[in-house]
C-alpha positions in Angstrom: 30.9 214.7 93.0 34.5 215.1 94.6 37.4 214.0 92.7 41.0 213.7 93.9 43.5 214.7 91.5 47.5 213.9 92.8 49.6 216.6 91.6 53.2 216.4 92.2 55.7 215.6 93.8 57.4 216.0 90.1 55.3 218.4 88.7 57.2 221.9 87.1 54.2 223.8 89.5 55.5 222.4 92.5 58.8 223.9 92.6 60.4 221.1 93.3 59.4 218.0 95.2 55.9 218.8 96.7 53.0 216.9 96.9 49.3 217.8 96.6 46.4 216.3 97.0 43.5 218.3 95.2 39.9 217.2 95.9 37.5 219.5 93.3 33.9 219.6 92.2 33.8 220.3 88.8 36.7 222.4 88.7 36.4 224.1 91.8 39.0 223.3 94.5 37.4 222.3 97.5 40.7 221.0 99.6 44.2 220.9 99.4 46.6 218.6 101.0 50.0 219.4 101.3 52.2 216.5 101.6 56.3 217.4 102.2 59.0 215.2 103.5 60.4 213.7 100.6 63.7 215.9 100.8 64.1 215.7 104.5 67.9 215.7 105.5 67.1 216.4 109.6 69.3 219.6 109.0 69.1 220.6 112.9 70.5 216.9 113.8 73.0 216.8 111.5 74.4 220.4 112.3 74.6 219.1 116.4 77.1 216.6 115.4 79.6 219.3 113.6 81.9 221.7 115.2 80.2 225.8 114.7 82.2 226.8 111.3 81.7 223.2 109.6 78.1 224.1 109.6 78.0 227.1 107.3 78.3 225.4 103.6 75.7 222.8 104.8 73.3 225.7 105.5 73.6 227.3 102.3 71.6 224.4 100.9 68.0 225.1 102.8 67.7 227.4 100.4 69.4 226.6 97.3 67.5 230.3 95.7 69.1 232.3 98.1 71.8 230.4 100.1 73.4 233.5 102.0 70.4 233.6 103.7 71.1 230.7 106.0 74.6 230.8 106.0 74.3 234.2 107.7 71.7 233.3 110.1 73.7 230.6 111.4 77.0 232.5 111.7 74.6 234.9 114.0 73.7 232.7 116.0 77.1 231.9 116.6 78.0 235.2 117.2 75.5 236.1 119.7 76.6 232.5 121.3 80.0 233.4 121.6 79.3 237.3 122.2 81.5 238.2 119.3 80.4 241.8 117.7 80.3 242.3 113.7 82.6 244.7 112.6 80.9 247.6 110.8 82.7 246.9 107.2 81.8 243.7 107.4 78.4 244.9 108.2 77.8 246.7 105.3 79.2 244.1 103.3 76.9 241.6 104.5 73.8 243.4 104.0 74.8 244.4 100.2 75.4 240.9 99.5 72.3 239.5 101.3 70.1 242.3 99.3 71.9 241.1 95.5 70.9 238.2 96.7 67.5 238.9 97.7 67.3 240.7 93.8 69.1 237.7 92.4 66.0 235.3 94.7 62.9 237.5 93.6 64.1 237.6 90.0 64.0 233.7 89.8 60.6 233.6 91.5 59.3 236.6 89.1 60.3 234.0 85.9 58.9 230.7 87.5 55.5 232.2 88.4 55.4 234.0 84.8 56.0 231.0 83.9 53.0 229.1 85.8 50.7 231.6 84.8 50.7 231.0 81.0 53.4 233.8 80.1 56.0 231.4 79.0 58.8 233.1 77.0 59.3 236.7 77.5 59.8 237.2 81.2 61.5 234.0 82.3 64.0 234.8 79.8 64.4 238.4 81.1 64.5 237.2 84.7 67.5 234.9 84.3 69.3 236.6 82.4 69.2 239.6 84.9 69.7 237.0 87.4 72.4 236.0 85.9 74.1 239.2 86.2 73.6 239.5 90.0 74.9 236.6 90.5 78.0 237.1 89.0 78.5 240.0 90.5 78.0 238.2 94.2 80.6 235.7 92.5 83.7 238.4 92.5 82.8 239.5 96.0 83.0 235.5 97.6 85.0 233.7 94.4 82.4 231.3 93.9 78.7 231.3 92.0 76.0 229.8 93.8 77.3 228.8 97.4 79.0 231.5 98.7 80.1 230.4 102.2 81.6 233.8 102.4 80.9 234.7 106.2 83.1 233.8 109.2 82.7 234.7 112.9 83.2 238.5 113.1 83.2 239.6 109.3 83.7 237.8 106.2 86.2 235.4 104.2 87.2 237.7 101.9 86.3 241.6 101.5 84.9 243.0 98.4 87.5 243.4 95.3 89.1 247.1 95.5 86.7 247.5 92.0 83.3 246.0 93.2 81.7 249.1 93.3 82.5 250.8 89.9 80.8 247.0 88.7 78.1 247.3 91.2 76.9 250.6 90.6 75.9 250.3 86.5 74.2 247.1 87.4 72.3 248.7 89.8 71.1 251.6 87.1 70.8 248.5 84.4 68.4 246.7 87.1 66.3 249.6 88.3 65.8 250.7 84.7 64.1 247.4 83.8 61.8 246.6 86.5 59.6 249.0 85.3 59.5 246.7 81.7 58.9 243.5 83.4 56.1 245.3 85.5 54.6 247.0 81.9 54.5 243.3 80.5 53.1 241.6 83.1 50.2 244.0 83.9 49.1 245.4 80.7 48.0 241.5 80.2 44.9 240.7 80.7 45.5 237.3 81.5 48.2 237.7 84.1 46.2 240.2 86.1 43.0 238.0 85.5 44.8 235.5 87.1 46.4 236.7 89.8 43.6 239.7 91.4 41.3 238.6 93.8 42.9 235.3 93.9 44.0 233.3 96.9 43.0 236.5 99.4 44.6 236.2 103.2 43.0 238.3 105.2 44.7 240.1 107.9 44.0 238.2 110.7 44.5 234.9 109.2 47.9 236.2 108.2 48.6 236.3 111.7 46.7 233.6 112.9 48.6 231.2 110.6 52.2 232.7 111.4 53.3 233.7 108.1 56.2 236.5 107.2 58.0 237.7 105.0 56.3 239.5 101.7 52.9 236.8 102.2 52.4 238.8 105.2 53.3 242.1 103.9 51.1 241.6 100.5 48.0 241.4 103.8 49.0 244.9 105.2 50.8 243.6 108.4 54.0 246.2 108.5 56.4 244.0 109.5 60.0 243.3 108.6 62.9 242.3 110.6 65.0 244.6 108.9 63.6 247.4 110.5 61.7 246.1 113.6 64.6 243.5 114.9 67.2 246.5 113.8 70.2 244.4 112.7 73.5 245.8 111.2 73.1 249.0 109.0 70.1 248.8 107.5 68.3 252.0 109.2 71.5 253.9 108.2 70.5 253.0 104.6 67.5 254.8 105.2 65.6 250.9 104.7 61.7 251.4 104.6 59.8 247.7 104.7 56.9 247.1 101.3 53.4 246.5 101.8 50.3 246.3 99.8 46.8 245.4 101.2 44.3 243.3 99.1 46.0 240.0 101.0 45.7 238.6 97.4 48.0 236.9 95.2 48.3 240.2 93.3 49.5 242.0 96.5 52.0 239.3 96.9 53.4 239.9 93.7 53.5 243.9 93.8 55.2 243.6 97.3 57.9 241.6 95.9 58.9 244.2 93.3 58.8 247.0 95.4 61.2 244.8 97.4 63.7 245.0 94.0 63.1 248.5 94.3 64.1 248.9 97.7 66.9 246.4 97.7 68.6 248.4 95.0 67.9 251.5 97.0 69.6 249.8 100.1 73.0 248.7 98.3 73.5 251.5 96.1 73.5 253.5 99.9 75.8 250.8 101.6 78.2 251.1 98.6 78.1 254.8 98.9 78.6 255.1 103.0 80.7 251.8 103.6 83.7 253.1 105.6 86.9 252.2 105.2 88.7 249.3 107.4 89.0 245.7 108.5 86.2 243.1 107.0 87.9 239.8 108.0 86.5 237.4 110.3 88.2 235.1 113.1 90.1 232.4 111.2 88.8 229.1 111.5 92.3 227.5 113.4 92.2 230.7 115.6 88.8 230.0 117.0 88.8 228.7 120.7 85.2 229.2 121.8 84.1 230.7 125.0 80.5 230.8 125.2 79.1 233.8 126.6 75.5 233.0 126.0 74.3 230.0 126.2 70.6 230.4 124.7 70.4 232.8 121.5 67.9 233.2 119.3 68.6 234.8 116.0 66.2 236.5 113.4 66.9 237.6 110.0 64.7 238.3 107.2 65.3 236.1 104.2 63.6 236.4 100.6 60.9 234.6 101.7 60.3 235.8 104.8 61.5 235.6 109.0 64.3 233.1 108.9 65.3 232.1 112.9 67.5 229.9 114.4 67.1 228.9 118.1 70.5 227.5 119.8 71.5 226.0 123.1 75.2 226.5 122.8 77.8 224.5 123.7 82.0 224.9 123.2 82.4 223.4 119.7 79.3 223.1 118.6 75.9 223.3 119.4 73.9 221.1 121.8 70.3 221.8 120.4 69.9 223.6 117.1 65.9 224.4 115.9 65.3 226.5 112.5 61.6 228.3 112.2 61.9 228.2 108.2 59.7 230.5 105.7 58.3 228.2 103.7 57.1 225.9 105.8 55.0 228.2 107.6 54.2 230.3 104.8 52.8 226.7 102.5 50.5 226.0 105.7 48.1 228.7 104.3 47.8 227.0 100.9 44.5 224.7 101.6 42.9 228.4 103.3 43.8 230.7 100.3 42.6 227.3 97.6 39.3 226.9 98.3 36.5 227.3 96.2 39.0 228.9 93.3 39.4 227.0 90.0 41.9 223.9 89.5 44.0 226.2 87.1 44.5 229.1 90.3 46.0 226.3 92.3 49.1 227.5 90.5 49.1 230.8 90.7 48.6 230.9 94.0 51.3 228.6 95.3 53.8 230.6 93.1 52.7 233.8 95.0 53.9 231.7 98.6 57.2 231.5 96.7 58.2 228.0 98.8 61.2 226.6 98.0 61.0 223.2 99.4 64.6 222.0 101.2 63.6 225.3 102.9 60.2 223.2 104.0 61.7 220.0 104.4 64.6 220.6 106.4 
């Protein structure tokens, strides 16, 4: 006998305000239905009514986990619009903030998915506390602590403070020192590795088949990052390696996202240590008379939670069409495949390995 249970759209396992409709047998899940919308703001719309540099703060909010993400990919786009080239200061500076802020991303989604699997004490505390840290850090570099709005055609606001690095650097060692605890917690438990091997498995193929990026499609074996294959600002200077494992499960998922706090250390601690000298400032805002020099760009960056791109049809002032490929709602299309036939209580589990966040879904 099939029974439909509603879950959500405020529910603490949703991450936010998602909607499922779960119909088991017993208490295994035989579908799942995804129902989004109730956050929609019709970001691309509103952003086609603004001038380019009064976009940028709205942006920040698709992803309210990790709102450099956005911010960033829609100053690119500008950029390759209006043919303007980064300097390479304000390179290294941008990819140092947008890895803190990766750290500062996964170390919330490590605590909430702790969290959803039964360990409720130990580890979220760790992980925001540590967030914490990271984020106040990415505070002295842009003045403010959760919307940073920090980038600006050509380079940045503001450049780092003449002592971010000697604050940097110990956080760095403090951080790469304690991965290895949270790690030791999770996975000498029975329970959490119970709970998360084996579980939700995506093949391969249907990692490709369904579209998905980021570390869901890395956690399936699929070597691909667009770090390294779409070759943006510094990051093969920093000697940037992309993290895969290969079960496809929600396990996999998991391990590739703290490799990725591994790596992301790795990659600042180099940019802090090769970062040259110079001029980080972007065009001011009242200096701006655009020119476009490319009237179709499409942009890619790779955000915590996978390819982030931004498709524009420019126009002077503003642009004329504006689309956004997001990583969540691609990546939360897989949820029904990965569900089925698991147990009502892995329904969890495996949505907090997707890592949504949901204004990212319902743009």
């Amino acid at each position: 006998m099939i029974t439909r249970i509603n879950v959500g759209p405020i529910h603490p396992g949703t991450h936010g305000v998602l909607r499922l409709l779960v119909d088991v047998d017993g208490d295994t899940i035989k579908r799942v239905e995804t129902h989004i919308g109730f956050l929609h703001r019709g970001v691309e719309k509103l952003v086609e009514t603004r001038m380019y540099m009064q976009s940028p703060p709205y942006m920040e909010k698709l992803d309210y986990i990790a709102p450099l993400a956005f911010d960033e990919l829609l100053v690119a786009a500008i950029e390759g619009a209006l043919g303007v080239e980064v300097k390479e200061r304000a390179q290294y500076i941008r990819v140092i903030q947008l890895e803190l802020q990766r750290i500062a991303s996964h170390l919330l989604w490590l605590g909430t998915l702790a969290n959803d699997v039964g360990q409720l004490a130990t580890v979220f505390m760790w992980a925001f506390s540590d967030r914490d840290k990271v984020m106040r850090l990415l505070e002295e570099s842009s003045g403010t602590r959760m919307f940073y709005v920090n980038q600006r055609i050509g380079g940045l606001i503001r450049d780092q403070p003449p002592d971010f690095k000697e604050h940097a650097l110990p956080l760095l060692d403090y951080l790469e020192k304690r991965i290895p605890e949270f790690e030791a917690t999770l996975e000498k438990n029975p329970i959490f590795t119970q709970r998360m091997k084996g579980i939700g498995v995506l093949g391969k193929e249907d990692a490709i088949n369904f579209g998905v990026t980021g570390p869901v499609l890395r956690g399936s074996g699929i070597n691909y990052d667009t770090r390294s294959n779409q070759d943006y600002y510094v990051y093969k200077k920093l000697n940037f390696a992309p993290q895969i494992q290969y079960r496809g499960d929600s396990y996999s998922r998991y391990k590739v996202r703290m490799l990725e706090l591994r790596e992301s250390i790795k990659v600042v601690r180099n940019a802090l240590n090769k970062m040259p000298e110079g001029d980080a400032l972007g065009l001011p805002v009242r200096l701006i008379n655009p020119a476009v020099k490319n009237r179709i760009v499409r942009v890619s960056r790779e955000t915590p939670r996978g390819e982030g791109m931004m498709y524009m049809v420019a126009d002077p002032q503003r642009p004329y069409r504006l689309s956004i490929r997001s990583p969540s709602f691609v990546n939360l299309s897989v949820l029904d495949h990965i569900s089925r036939e698991h147990r009502f209580a892995d329904l969890f589990a495996i949505l907090a390995s997707l890592d949504p966040v949901m204004a990212d879904v319902d743009r």
